[in-house]
C-alpha positions as CSV (number, residue, x, y, z in Angstrom):
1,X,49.9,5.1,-16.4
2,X,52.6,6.5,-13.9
3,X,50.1,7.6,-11.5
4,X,48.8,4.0,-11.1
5,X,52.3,2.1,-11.4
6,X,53.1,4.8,-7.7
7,X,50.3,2.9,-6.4
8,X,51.9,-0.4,-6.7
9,X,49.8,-3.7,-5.8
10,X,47.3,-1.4,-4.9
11,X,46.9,-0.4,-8.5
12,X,43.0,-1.8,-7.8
13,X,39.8,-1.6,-5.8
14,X,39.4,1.6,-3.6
15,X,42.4,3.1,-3.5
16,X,43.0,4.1,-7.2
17,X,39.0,5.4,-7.0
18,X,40.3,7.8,-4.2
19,X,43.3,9.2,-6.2
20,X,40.4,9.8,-9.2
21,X,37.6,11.4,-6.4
22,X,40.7,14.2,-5.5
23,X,42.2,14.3,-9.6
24,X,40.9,17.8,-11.2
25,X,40.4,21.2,-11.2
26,X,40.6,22.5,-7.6
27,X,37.0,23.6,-8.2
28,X,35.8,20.3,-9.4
29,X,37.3,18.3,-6.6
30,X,35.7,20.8,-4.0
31,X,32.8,20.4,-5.1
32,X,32.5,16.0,-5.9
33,X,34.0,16.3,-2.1
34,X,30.9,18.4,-1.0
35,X,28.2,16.2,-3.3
36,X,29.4,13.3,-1.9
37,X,28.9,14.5,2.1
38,X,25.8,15.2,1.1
39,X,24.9,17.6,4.1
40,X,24.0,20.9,4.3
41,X,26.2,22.4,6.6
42,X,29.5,21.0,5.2
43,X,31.5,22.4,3.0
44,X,34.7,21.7,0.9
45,X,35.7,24.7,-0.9
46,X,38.7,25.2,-3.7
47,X,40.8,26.9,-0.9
48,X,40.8,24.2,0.8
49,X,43.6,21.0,1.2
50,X,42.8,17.5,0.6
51,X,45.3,14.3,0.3
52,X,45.5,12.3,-2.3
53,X,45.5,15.4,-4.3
54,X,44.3,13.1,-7.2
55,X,47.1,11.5,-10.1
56,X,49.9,14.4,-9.3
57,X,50.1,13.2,-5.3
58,X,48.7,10.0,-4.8
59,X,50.4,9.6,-1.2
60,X,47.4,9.4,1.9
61,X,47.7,11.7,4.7
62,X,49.0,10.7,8.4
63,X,47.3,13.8,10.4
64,X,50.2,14.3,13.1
65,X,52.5,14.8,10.0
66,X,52.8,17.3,7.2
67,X,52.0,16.5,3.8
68,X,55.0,16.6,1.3
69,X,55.8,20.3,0.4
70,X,55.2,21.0,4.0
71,X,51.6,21.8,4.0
72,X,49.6,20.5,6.9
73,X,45.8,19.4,7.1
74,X,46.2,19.8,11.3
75,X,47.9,22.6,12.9
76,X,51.2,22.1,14.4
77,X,50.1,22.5,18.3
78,X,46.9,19.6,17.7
79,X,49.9,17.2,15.7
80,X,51.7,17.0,18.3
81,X,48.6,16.1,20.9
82,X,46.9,13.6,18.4
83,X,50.9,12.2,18.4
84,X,51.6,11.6,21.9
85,X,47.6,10.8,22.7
86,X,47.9,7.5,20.1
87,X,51.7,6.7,20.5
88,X,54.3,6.4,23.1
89,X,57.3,6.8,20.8
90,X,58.0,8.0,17.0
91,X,55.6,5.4,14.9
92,X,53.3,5.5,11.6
93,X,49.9,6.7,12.6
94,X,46.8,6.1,10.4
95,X,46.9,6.5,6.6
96,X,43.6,8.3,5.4
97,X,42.2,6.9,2.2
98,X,41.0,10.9,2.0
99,X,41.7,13.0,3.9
100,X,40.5,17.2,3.1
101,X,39.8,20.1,5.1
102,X,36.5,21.9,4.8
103,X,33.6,24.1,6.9
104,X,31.0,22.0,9.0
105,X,28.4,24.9,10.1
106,X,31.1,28.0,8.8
107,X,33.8,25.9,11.6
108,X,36.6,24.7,10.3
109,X,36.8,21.4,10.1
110,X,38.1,17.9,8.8
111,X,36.6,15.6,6.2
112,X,38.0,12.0,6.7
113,X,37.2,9.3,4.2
114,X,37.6,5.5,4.7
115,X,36.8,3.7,1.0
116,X,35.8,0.0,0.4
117,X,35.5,-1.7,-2.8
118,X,34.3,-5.2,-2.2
119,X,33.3,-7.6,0.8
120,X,37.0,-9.1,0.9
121,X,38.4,-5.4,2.0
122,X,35.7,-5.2,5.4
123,X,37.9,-7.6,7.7
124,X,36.6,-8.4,11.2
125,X,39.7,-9.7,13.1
126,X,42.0,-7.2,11.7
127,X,44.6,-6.5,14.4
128,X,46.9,-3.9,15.8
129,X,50.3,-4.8,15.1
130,X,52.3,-2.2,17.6
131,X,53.7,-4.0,20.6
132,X,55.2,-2.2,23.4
133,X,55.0,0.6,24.8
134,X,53.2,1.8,21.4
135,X,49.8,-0.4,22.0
136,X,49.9,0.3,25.7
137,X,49.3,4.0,24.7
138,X,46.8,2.7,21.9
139,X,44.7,0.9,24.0
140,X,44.7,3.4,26.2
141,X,43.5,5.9,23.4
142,X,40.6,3.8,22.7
143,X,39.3,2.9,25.8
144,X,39.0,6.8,26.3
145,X,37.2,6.9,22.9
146,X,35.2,3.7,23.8
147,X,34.0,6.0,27.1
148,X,33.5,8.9,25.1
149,X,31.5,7.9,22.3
150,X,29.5,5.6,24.7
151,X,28.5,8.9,26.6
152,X,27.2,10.2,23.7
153,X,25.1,7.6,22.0
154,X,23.9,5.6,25.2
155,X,25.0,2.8,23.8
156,X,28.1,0.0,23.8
157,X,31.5,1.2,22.0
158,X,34.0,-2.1,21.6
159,X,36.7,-0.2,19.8
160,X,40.1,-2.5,20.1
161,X,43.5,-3.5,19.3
162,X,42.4,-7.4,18.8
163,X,39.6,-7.3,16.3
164,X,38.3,-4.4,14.1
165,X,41.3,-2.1,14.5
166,X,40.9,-0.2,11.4
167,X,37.3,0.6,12.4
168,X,38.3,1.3,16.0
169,X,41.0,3.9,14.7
170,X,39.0,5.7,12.4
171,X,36.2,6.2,15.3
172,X,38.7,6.8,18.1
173,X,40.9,9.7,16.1
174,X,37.9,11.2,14.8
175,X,36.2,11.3,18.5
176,X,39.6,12.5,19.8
177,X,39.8,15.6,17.2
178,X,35.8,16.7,17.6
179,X,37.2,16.5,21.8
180,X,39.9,18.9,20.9
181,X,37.6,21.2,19.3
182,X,37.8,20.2,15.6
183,X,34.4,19.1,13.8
184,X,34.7,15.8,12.1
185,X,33.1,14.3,9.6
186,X,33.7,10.7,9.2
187,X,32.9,9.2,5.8
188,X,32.5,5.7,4.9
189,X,32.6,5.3,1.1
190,X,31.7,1.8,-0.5
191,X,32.8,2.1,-4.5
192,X,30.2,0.4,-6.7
193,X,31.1,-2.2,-9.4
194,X,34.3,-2.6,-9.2
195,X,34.4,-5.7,-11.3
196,X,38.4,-6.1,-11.3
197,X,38.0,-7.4,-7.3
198,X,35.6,-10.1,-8.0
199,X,38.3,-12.7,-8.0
200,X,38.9,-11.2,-4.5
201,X,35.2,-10.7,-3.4
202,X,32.1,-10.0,-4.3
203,X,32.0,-6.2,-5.4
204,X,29.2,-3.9,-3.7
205,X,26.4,-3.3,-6.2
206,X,24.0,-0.9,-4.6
207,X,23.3,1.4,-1.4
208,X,21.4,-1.1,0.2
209,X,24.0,-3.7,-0.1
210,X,26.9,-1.4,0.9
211,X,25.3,0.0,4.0
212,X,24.2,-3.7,5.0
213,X,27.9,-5.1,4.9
214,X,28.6,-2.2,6.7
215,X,26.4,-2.2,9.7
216,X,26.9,-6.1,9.6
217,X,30.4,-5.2,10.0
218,X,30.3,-2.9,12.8
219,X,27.7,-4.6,14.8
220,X,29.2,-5.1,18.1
221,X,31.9,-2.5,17.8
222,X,30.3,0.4,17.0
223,X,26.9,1.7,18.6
224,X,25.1,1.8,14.5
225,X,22.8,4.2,15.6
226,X,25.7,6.9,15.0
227,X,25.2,6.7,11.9
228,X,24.0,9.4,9.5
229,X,23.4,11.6,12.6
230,X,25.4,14.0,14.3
231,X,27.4,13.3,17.8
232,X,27.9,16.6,19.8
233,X,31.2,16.3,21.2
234,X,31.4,18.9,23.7
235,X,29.6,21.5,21.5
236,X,31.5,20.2,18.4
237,X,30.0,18.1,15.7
238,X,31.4,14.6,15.0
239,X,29.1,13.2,11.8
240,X,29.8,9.6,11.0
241,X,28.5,8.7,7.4
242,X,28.1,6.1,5.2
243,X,27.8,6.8,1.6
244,X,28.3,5.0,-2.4
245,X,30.2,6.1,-5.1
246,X,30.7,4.9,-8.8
247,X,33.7,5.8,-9.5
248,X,34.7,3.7,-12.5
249,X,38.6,3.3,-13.4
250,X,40.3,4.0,-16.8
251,X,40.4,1.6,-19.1
């Protein structure tokens, strides 16, 4: 299949589930998006742009950059804030496993999805690799989203360069977006029974044992009682969720 041979050695585990969640009719895609939120007041519609764009564009979406064709999921004016807010000079930002627009209360808005497969993909001492300049202006963009997020839930945000770094960027960009007036919902997605990974790790096999990895994982880093509840951000909403999908892959 060409669409998995693009995806390389990542040909299993989450990130060939992600290219199936956005592959279909623009109606059907808007509407597995919206299902799997699972909350009332968001919304991905048909009219709305999401990255992968299932087996015809498989790339992820970096949100200070256009997407090929020259659509972009962030306006111009917010690209270039997010850009010199995380970086100090040209560099890759985060990928997004999905990345979509869509309405949160009617606003618009961003949904952001970060996908898991099996134990062996949730790493605690994952680190930043930028040196520099580069990680100067990272750490400083977490330790304002460390004080930020900390305001809002009363309790302690570690989010760092040194341990947990994916975690700490998917928190820190979605805090810094909701503060510049876009609502955010942050979605974790653990992919059930995906049987090809065992020989990596043990695959997740329910709700209750992908939501238990996955507070295990954040303790420390991340106040858990975000969680399933919405942060007000200055007015806007910032929902951080964790959800499970069966997405099974083709044979």
């Amino acid at each position: 299949m060409d669409w998995l041979k693009q995806l390389g050695k990542d040909n299993r585990g989450s990130r060939p589930r992600c290219v199936l969640l956005t592959d279909g009719s623009r109606e059907q895609v808007a509407e597995r998006l919206t299902r799997i939120v699972g909350r009332a007041e968001v919304l991905v519609s048909p009219e709305d742009q999401w990255r992968p764009a299932g087996k015809s564009d498989v790339d992820e979406a970096q949100l200070d950059k256009r997407l090929k064709g020259g659509a972009a999921l962030v306006p111009e004016t917010l690209r270039r804030q997010l850009n010199g807010w995380w970086l100090a000079k040209n560099a890759r930002t985060p990928n997004w496993d999905i990345a979509s627009t869509c309405t949160v209360s009617g606003d618009k808005g961003l949904l952001l999805v970060e996908a898991k497969a099996y134990a062996g993909e949730i790493q605690d001492q994952d680190r930043c690799h930028a040196s520099g300049a580069n990680r100067q202006q990272i750490e400083r963009a977490l330790e304002q989203a460390n004080a930020g997020l900390g305001q809002l839930t009363g309790g302690p945000w570690r989010l760092s360069t040194r341990s947990h770094y994916q975690l700490s960027n998917r928190f820190a960009w979605s805090w810094k977006l909701a503060a510049l007036g876009v609502p955010v919902v942050l979605v974790y997605i653990g992919f059930l029974n995906a049987e090809e990974m065992r020989g990596d790790g043990e695959p997740f096999h329910s709700n209750d044992d992908w939501k238990n990895r996955m507070l295990e994982y954040c303790r420390g880093t991340v106040d858990e009682t975000c969680w399933n509840g919405k942060l007000d951000v200055g007015g806007i909403p910032l929902l951080p969720l964790i959800r499970v999908v069966e997405q099974p892959l083709p044979p």
